[in-house]
C-alpha positions as CSV (number, residue, x, y, z in Angstrom):
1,X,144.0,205.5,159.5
2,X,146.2,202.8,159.0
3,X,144.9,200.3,161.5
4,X,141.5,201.2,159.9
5,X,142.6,200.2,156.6
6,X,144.3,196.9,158.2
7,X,140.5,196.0,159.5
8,X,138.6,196.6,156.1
9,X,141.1,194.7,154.4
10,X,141.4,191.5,156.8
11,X,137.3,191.7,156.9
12,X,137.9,190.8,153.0
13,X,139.7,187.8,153.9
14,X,137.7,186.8,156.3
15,X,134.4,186.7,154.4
16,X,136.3,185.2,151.4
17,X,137.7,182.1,153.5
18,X,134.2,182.4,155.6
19,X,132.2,181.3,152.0
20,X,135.3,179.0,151.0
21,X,135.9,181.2,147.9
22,X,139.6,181.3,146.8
23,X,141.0,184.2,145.6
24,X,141.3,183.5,141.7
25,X,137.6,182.5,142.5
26,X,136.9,186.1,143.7
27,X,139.2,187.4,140.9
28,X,137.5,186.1,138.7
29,X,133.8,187.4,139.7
30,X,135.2,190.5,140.2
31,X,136.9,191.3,137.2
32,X,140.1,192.3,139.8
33,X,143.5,190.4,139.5
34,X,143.9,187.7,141.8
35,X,147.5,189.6,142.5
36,X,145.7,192.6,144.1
37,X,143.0,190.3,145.7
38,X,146.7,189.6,147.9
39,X,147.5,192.7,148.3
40,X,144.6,194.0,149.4
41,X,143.7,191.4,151.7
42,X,147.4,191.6,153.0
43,X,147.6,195.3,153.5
44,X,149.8,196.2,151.0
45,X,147.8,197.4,148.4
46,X,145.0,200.7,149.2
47,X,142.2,199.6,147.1
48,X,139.6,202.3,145.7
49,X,136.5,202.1,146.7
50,X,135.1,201.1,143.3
51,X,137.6,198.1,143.6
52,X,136.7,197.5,147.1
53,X,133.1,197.5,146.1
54,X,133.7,195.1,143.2
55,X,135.3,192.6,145.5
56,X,132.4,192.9,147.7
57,X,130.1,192.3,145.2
58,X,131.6,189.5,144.2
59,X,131.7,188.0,147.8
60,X,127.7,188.9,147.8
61,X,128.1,192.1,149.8
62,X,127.2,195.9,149.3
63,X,129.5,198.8,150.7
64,X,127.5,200.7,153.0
65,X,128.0,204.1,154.0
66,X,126.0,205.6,157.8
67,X,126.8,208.6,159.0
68,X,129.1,208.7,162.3
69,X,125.9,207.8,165.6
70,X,124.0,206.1,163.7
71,X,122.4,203.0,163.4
């Protein structure tokens, strides 16, 4: 669970740097402390998924949820 958790939270990063958005930046647009942005992007911090979807939303994402075999 723990490497799965590692993944989500670098992809954060990754599409945060990707759109050249610092984090106060996405902070800011997602009402979420620029602190946790960090923390979660570090690994440190397990972020809900209502926070998770606010920083995606902020980076122009949605959280989407398949079922396991599907595409």
């Amino acid at each position: 669970m723990r490497t799965k958790l590692r993944s989500a939270t670098r992809l954060l990063k990754d599409i945060r740097t990707e759109q050249g958005m610092s984090a106060q930046e996405v902070a800011d647009a997602s009402g979420v402390h620029r602190n946790t942005i960090y923390r979660i992007e570090s690994g440190r911090w397990s972020a809900s998924v209502v926070v998770f979807e606010r920083i995606l939303d902020a980076l122009g994402y949605e959280l989407d949820v398949m079922k396991k075999g599907s595409q």
